[in-house]
N, CA, C and O atoms as a GROMACS GRO file, in nm:
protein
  364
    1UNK      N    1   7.435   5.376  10.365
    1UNK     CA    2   7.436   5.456  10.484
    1UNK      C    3   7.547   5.559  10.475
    1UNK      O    4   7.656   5.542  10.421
    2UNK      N    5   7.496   5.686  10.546
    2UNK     CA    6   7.663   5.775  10.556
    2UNK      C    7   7.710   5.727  10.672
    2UNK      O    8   7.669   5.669  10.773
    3UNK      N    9   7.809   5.770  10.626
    3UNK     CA   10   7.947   5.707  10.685
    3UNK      C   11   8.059   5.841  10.676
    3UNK      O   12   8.104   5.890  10.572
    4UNK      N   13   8.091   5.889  10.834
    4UNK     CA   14   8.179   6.021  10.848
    4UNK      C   15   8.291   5.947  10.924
    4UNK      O   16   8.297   5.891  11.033
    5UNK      N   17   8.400   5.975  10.800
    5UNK     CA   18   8.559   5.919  10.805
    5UNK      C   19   8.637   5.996  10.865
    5UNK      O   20   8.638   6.111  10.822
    6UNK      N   21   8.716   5.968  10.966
    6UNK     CA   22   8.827   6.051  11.028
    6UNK      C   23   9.006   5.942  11.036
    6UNK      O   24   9.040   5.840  11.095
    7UNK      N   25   9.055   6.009  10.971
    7UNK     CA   26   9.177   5.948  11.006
    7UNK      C   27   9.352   6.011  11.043
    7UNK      O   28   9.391   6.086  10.953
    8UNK      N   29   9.406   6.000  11.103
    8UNK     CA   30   9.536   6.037  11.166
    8UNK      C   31   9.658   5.917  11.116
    8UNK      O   32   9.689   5.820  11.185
    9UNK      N   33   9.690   5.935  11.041
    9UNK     CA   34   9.800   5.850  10.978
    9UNK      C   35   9.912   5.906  10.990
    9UNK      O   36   9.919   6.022  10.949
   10UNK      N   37  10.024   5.848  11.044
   10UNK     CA   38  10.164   5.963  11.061
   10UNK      C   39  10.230   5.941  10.935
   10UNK      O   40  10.270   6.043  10.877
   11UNK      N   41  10.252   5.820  10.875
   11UNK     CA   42  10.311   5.830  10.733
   11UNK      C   43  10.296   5.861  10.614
   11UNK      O   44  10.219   5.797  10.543
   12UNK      N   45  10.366   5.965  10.567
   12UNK     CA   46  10.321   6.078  10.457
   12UNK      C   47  10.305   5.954  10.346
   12UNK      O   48  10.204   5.966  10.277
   13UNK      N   49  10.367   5.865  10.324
   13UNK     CA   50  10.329   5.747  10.207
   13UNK      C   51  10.166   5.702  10.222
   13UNK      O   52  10.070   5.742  10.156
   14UNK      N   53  10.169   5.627  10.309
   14UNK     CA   54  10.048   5.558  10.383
   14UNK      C   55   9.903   5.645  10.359
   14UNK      O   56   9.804   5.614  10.293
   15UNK      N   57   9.932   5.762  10.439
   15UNK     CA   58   9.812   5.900  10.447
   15UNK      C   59   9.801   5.906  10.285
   15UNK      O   60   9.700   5.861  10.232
   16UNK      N   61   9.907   5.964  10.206
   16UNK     CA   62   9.876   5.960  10.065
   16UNK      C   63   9.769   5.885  10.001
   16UNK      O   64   9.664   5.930   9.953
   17UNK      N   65   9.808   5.765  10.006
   17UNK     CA   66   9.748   5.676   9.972
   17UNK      C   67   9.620   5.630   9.980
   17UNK      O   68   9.537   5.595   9.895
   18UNK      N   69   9.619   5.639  10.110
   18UNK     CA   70   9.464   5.615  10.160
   18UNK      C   71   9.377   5.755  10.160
   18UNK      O   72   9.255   5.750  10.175
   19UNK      N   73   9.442   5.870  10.144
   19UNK     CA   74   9.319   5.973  10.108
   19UNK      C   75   9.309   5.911   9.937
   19UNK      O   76   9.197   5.875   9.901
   20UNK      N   77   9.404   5.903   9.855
   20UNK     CA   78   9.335   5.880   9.719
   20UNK      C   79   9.234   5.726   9.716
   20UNK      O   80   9.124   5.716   9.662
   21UNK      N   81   9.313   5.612   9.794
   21UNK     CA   82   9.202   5.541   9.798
   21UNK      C   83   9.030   5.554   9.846
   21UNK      O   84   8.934   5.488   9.808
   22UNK      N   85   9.037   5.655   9.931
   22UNK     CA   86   8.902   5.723  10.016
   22UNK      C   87   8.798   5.801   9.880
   22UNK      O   88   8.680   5.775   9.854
   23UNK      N   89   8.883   5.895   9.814
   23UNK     CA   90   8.828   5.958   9.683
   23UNK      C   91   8.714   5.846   9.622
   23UNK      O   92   8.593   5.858   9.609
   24UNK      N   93   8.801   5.738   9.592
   24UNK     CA   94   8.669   5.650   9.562
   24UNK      C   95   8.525   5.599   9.603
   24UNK      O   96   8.447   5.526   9.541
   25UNK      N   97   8.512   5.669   9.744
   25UNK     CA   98   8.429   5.647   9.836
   25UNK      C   99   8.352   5.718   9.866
   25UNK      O  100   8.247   5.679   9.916
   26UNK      N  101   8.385   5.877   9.841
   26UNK     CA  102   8.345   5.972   9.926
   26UNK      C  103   8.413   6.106   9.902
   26UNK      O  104   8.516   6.123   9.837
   27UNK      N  105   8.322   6.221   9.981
   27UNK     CA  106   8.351   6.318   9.930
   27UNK      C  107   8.455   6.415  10.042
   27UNK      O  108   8.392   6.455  10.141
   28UNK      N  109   8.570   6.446  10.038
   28UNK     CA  110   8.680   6.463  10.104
   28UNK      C  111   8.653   6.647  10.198
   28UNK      O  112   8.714   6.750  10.170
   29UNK      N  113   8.574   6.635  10.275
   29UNK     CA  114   8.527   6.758  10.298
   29UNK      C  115   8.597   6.855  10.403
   29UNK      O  116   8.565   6.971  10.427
   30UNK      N  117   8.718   6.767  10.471
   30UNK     CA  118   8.804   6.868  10.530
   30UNK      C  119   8.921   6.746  10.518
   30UNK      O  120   8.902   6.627  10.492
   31UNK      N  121   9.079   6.834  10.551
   31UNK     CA  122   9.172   6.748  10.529
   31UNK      C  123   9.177   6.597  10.521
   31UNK      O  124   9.196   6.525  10.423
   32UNK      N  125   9.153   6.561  10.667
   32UNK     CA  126   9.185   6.376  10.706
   32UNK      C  127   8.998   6.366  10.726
   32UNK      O  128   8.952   6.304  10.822
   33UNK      N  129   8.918   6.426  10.637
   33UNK     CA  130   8.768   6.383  10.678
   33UNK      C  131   8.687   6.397  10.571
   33UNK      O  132   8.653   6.505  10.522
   34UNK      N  133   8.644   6.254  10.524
   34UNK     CA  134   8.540   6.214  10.419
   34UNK      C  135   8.386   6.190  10.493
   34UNK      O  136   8.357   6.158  10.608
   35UNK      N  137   8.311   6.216  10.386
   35UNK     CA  138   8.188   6.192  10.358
   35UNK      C  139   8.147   6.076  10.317
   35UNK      O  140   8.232   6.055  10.231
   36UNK      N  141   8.078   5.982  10.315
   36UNK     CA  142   8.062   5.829  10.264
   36UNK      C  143   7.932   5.790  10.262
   36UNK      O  144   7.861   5.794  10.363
   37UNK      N  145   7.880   5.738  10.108
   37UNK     CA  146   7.732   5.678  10.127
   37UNK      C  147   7.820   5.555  10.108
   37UNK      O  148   7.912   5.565  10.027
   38UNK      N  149   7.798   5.421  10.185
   38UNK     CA  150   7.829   5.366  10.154
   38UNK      C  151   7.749   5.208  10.193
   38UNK      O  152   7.665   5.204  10.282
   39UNK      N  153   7.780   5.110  10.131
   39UNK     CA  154   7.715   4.982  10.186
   39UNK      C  155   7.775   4.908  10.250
   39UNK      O  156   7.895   4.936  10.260
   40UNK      N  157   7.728   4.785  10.320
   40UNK     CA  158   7.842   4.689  10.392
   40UNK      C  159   7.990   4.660  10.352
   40UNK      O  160   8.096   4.655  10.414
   41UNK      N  161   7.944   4.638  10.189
   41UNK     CA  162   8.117   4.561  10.105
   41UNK      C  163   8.174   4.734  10.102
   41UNK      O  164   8.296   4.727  10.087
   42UNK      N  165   8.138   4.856  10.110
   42UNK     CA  166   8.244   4.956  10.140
   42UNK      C  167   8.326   4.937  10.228
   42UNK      O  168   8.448   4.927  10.228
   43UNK      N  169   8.211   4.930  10.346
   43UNK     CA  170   8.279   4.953  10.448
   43UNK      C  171   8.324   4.811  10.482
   43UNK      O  172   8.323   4.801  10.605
   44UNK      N  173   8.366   4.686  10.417
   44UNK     CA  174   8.478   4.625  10.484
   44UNK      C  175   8.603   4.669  10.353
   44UNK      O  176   8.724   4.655  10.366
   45UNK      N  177   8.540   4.719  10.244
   45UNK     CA  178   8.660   4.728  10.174
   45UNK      C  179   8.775   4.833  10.272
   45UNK      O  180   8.889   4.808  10.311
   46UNK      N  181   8.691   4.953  10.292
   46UNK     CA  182   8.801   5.035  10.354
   46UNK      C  183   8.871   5.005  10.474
   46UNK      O  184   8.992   5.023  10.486
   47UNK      N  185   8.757   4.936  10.612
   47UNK     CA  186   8.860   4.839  10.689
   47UNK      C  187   8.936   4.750  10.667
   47UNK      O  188   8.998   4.714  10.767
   48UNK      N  189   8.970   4.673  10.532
   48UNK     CA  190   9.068   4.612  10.516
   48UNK      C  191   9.189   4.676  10.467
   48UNK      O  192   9.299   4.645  10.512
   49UNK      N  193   9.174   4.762  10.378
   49UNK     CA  194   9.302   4.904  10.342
   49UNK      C  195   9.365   4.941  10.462
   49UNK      O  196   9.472   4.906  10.512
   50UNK      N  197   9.270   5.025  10.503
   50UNK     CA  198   9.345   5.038  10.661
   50UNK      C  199   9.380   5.008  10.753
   50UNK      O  200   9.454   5.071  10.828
   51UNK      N  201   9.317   4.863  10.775
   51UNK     CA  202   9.461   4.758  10.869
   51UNK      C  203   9.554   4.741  10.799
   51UNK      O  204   9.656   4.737  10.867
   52UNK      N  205   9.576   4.727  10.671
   52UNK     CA  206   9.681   4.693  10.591
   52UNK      C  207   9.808   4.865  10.581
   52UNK      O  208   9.931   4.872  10.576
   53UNK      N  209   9.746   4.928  10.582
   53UNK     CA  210   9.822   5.044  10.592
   53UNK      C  211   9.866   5.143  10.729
   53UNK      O  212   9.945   5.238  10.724
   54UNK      N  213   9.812   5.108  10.820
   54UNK     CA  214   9.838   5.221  10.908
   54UNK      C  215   9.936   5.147  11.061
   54UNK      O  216   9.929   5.025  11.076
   55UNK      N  217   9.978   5.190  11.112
   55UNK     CA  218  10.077   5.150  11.204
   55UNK      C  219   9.947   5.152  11.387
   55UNK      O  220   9.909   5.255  11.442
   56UNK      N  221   9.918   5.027  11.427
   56UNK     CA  222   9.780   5.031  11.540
   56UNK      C  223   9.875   5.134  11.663
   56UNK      O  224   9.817   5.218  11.732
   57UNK      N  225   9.990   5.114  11.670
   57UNK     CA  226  10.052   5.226  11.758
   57UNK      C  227  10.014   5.371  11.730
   57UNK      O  228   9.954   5.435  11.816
   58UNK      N  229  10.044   5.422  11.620
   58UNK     CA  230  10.027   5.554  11.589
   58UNK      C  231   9.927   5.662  11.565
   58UNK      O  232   9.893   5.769  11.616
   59UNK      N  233   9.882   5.556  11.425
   59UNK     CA  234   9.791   5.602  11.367
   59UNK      C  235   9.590   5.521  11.408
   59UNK      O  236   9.571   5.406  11.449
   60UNK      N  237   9.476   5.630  11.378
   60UNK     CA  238   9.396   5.590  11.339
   60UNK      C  239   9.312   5.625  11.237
   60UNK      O  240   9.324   5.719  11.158
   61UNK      N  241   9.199   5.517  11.247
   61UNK     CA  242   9.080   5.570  11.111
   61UNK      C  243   8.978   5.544  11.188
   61UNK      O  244   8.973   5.434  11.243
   62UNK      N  245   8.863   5.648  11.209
   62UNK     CA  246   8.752   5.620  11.260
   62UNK      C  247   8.624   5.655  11.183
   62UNK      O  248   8.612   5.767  11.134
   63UNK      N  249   8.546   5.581  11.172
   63UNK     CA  250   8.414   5.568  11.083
   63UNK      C  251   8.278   5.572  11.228
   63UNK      O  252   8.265   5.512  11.335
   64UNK      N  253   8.192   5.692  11.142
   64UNK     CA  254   8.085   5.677  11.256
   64UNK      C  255   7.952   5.683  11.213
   64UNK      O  256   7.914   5.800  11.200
   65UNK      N  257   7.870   5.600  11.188
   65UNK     CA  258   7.774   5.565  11.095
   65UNK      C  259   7.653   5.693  11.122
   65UNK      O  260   7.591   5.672  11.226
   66UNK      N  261   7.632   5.755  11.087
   66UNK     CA  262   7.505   5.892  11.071
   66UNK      C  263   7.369   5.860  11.038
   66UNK      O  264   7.326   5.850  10.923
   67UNK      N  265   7.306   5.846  11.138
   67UNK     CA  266   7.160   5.802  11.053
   67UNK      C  267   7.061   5.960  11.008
   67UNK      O  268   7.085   6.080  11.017
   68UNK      N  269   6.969   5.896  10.969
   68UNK     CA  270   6.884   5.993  10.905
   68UNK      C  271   6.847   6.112  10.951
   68UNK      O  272   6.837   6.223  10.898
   69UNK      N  273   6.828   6.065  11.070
   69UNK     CA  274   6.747   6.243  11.183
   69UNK      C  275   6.927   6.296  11.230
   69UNK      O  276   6.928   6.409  11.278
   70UNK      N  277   7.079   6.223  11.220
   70UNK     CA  278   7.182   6.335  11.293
   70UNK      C  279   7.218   6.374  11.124
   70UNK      O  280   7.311   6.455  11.119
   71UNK      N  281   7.179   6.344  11.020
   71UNK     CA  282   7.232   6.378  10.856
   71UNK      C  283   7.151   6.526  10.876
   71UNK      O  284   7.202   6.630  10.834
   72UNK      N  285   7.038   6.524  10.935
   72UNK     CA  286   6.904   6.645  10.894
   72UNK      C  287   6.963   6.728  10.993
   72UNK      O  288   6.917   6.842  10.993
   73UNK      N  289   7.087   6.697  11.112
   73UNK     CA  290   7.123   6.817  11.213
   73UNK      C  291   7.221   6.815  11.170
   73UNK      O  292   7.281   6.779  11.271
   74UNK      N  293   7.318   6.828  11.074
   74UNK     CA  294   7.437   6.836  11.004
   74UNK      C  295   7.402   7.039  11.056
   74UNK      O  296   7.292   7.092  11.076
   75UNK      N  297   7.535   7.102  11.064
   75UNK     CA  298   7.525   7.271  11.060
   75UNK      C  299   7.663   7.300  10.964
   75UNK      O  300   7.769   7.252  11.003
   76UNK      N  301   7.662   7.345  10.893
   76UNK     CA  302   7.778   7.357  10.786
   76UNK      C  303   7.841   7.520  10.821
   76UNK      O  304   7.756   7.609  10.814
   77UNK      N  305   7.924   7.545  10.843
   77UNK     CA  306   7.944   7.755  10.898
   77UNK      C  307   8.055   7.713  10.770
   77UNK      O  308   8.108   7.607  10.735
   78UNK      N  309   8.060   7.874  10.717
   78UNK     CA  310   8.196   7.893  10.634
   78UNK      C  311   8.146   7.767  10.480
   78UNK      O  312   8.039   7.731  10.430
   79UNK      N  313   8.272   7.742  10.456
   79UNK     CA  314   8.264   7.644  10.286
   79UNK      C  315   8.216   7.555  10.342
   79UNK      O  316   8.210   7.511  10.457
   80UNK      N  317   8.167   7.524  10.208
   80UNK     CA  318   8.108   7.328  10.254
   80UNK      C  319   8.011   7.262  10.195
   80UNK      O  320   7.921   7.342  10.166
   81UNK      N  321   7.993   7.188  10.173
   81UNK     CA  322   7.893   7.150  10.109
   81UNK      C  323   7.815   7.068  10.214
   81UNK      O  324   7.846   7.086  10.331
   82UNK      N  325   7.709   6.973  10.183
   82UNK     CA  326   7.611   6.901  10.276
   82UNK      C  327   7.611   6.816  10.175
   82UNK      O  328   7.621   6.833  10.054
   83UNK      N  329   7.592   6.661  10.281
   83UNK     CA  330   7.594   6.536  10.171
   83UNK      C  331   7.457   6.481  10.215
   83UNK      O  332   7.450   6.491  10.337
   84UNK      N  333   7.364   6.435  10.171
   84UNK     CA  334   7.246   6.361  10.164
   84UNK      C  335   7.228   6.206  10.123
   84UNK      O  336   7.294   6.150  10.036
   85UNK      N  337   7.160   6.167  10.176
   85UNK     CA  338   7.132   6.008  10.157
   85UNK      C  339   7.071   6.032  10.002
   85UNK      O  340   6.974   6.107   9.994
   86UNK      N  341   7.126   5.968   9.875
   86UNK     CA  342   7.118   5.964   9.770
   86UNK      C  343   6.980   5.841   9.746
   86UNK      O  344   6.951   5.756   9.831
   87UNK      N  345   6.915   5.856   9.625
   87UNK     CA  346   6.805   5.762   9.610
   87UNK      C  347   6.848   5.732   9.482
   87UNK      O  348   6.823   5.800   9.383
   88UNK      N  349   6.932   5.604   9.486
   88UNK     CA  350   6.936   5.504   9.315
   88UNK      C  351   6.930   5.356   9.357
   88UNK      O  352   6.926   5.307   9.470
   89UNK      N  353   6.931   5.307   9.250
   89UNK     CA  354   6.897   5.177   9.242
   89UNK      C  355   7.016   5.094   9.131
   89UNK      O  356   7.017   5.101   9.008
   90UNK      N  357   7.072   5.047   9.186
   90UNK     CA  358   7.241   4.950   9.108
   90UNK      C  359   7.089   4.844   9.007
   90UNK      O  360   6.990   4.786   9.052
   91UNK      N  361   7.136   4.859   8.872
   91UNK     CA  362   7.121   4.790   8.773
   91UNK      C  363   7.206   4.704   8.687
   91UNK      O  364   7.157   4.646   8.590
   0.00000   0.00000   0.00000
């Protein structure tokens, strides 16, 4: 499923970190905001990173699952690319 990442981290260590951990996930399409096809074990991998990293006072990370017909009303203005529900099969 996509999966559109938003996060506000105040610690320049922490934020570091978890945008390069995110890279593995997804495609980084504005500062603190990834793109994500991802499956269940993603998405607890990355909720477990980010309880582990972010301060619940300060900071957040919000994930908002996109289904098929709001992916097809995506409007892109200016740079950008568009991410699509990919068709493979794990062998």
């Amino acid at each position: 499923m996509i999966v559109l990442l938003t996060y506000d981290i105040s610690s320049h260590k922490a934020r570091r970190v978890f945008h390069r951990f995110l890279k593995e996930f997804g495609l980084n399409t504005q500062k603190s905001v990834f793109e994500c096809d991802l499956d269940p074990d993603g998405i607890r991998e990355i909720v477990t990173r980010a309880r582990a990293l972010i301060n619940p006072g300060t900071d957040s990370v919000r994930m908002y699952r996109l289904c098929a017909a709001c992916l097809r009303n995506v409007r892109v203005s200016g740079r950008g690319i568009r991410i699509a529900v990919l068709d493979y099969m794990i062998i």
